[in-house]
ZAVEXKE-228940 format. One line per 5 residues: number of its first residue (from 1); their letters; for each residue x, y, z of N, C-alpha, C. Coordinates in nm, 4 decimals. Example, Ala and Ser with C-alpha at 12.3 -4.5 7.8 and 13.67 -1.06 7.14 Angstrom:
! residues 2
1 = as = 1.3190 -0.5690 0.7800 1.2300 -0.4500 0.7800 1.3200 -0.3300 0.7800; 1.2850 -0.2250 0.7080 1.3670 -0.1060 0.7140 1.2900 0.0030 0.7870 $
! end
This chain:
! residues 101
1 = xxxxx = 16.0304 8.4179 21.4011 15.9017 8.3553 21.4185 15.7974 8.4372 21.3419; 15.6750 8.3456 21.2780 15.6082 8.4478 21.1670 15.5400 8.5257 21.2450; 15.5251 8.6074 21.2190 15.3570 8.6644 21.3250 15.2411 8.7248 21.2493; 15.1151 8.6473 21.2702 14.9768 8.7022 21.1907 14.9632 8.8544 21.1768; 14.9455 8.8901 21.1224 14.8678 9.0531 21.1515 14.6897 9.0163 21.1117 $
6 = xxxxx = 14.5895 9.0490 21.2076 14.4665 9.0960 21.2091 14.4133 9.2234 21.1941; 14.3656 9.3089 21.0391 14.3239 9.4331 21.0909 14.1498 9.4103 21.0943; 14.0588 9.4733 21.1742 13.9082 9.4779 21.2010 13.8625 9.5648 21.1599; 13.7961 9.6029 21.0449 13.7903 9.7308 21.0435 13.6076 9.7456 21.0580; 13.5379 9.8547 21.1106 13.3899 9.8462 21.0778 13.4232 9.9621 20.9905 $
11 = xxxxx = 13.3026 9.9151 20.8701 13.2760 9.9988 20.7373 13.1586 10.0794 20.7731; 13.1062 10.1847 20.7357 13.0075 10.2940 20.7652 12.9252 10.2214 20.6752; 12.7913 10.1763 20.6475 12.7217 10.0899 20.5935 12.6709 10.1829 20.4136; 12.7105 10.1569 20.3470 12.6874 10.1993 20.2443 12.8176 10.2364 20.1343; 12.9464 10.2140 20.2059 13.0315 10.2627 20.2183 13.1452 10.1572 20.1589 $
16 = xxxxx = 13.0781 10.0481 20.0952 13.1987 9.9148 20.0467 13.2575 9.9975 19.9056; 13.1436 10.0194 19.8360 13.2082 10.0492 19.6819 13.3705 10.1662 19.7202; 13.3357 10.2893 19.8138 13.4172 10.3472 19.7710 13.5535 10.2808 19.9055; 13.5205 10.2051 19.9975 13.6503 10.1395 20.0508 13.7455 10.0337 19.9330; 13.6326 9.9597 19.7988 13.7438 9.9057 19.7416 13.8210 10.0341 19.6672 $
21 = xxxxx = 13.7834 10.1155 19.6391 13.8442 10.2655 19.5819 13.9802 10.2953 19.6437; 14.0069 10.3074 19.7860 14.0717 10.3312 19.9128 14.1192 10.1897 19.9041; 14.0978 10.0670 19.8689 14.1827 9.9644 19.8856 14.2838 9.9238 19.7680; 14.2707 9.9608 19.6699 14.3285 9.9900 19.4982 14.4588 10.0886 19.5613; 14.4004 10.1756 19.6348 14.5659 10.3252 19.6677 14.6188 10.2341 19.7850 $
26 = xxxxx = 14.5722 10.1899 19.8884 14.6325 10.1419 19.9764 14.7427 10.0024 19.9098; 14.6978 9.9119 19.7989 14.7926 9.8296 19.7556 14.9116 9.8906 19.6889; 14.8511 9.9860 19.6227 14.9429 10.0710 19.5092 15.0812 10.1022 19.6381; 15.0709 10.1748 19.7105 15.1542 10.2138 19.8174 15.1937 10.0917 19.9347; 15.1339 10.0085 19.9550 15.2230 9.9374 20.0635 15.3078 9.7871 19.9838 $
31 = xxxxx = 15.2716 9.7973 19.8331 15.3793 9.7352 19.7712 15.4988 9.7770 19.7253; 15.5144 9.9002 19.7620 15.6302 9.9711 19.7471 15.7526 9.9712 19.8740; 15.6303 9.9195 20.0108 15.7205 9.9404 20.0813 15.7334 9.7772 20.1794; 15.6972 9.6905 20.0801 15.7572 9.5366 20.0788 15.6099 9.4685 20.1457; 15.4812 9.5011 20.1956 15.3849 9.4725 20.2983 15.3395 9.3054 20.2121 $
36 = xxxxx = 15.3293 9.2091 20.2735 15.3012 9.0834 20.2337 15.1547 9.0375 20.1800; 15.1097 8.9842 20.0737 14.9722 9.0108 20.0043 14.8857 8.9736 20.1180; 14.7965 9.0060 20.1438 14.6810 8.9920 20.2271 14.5221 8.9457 20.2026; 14.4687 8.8839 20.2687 14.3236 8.8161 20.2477 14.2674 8.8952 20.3619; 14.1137 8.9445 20.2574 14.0137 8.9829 20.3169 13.9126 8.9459 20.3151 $
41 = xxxxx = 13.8005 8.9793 20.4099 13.7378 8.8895 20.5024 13.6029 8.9672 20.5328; 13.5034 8.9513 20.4742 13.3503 8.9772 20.5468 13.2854 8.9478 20.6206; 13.2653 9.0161 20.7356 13.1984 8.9278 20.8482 13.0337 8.8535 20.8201; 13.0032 8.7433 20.8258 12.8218 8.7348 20.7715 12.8078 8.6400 20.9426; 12.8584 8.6191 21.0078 12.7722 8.5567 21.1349 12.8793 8.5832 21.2396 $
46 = xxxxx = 12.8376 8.5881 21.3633 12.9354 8.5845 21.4842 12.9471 8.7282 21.6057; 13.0780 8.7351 21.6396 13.0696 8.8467 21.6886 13.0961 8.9625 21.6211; 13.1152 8.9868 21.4886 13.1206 9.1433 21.4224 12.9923 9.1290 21.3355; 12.9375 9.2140 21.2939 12.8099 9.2242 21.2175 12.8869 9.2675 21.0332; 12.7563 9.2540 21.0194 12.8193 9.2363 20.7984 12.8814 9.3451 20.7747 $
51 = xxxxx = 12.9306 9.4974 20.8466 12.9690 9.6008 20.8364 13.1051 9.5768 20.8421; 13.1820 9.4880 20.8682 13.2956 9.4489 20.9055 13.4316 9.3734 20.8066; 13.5041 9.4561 20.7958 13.5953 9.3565 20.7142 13.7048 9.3698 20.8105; 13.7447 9.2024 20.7821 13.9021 9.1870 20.8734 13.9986 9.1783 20.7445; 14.1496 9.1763 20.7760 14.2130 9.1580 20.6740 14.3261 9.1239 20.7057 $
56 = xxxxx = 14.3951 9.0044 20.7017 14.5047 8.9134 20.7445 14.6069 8.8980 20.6607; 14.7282 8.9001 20.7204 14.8783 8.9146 20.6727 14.9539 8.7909 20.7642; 15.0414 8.7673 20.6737 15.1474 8.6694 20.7332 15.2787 8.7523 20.7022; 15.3183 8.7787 20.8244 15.4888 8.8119 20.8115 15.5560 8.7567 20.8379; 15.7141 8.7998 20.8134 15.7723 8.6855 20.8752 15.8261 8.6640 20.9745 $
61 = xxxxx = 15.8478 8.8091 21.1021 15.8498 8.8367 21.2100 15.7912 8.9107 21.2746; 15.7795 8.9506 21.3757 15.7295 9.0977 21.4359 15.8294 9.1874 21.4009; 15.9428 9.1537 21.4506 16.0337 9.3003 21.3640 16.0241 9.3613 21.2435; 16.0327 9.2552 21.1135 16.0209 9.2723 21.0021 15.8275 9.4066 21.0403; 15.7611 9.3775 21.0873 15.6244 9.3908 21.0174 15.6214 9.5216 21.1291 $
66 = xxxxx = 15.7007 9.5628 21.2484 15.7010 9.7042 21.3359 15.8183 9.7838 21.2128; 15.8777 9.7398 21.1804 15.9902 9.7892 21.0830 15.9067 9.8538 20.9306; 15.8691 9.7861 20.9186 15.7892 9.8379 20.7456 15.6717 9.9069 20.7631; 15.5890 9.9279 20.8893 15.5050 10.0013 20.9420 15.5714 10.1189 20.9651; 15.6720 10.1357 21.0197 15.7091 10.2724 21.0898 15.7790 10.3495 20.9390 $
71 = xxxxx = 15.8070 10.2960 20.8308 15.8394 10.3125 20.7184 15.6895 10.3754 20.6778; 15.6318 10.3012 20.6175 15.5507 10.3711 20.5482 15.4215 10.4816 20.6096; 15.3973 10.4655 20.7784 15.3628 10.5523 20.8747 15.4390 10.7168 20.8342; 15.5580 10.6951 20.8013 15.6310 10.8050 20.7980 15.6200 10.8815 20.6504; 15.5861 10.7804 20.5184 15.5293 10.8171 20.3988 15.3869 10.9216 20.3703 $
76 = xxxxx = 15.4379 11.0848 20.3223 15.2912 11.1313 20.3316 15.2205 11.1144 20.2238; 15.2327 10.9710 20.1350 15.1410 10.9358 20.0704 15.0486 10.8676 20.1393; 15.0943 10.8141 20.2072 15.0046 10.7158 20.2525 14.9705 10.7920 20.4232; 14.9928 10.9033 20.5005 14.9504 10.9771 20.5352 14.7957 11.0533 20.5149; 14.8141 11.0766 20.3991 14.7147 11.1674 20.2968 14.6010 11.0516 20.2597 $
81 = xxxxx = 14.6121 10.9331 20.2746 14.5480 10.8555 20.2493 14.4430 10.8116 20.3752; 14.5239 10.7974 20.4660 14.4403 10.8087 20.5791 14.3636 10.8907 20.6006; 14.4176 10.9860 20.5818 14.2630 11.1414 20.5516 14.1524 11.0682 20.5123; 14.1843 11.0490 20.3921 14.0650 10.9561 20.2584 13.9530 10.8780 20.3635; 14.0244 10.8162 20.4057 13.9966 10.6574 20.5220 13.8451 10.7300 20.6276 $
86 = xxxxx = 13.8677 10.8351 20.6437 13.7741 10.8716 20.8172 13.6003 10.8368 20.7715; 13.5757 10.9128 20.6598 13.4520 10.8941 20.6088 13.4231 10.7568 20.5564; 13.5057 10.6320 20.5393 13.4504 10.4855 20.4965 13.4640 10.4299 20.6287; 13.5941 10.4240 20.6619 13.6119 10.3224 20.7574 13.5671 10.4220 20.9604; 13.4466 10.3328 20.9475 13.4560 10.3897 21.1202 13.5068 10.3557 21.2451 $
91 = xxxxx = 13.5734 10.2154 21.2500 13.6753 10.2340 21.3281 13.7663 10.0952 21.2983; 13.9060 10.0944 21.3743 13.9791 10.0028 21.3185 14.0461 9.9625 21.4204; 14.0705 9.8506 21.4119 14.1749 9.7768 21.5094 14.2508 9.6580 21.4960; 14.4121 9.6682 21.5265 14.4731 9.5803 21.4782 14.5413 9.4342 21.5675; 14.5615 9.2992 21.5507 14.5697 9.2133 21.6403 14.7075 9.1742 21.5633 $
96 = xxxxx = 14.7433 9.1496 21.6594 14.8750 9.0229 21.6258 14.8946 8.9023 21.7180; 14.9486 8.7884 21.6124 14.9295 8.6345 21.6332 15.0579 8.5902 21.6330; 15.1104 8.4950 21.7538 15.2056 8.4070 21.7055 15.2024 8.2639 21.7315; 15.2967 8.2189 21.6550 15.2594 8.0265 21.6425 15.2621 8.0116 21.7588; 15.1709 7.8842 21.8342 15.2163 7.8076 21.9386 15.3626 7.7248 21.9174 $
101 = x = 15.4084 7.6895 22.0431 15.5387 7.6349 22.0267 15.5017 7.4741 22.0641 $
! end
């Protein structure tokens, strides 16, 4: 069964130019370790304010997408990258979706 991935992230306000910087290394590395292309998302009305980017994935299971996480979690490239991350992104949170039946 597919399951959505939702990440939320709030951006530190001034702080877009160098997150697409941090989003260029983050593709470079999670296409290595199979992660499915993703659409991102600016918040301009609702409940997150314009500081906000979401960013949505379609996998094709939950296993598949706990499986390639714990893979590249374990990569200290992309470790070292998260370092990068503390000063743009101020906080993050991730949702997951599955089809109604």
């Amino acid at each position: 069964m597919i399951t959505i991935e939702r990440l939320i992230q709030k951006i530190y306000p001034g702080k877009w130019e160098a997150l697409e910087e941090l989003d260029q290394k983050y593709n470079a590395i999670e296409s290595k370790f199979g992660f499915p292309p993703k659409k991102r998302f600016q918040s301009i009305m609702g409940e997150y304010d314009q500081n906000t980017l979401i960013i949505e994935r379609q996998w094709e299971s939950m296993a598949v997408m706990e499986a390639t996480y714990e893979k590249i979690m374990a990569d200290p490239e992309y470790q070292a990258l998260g370092k990068e991350t503390i000063g743009v992104v101020k906080s993050s949170r991730m949702e997951a979706y599955a089809p109604m039946p």
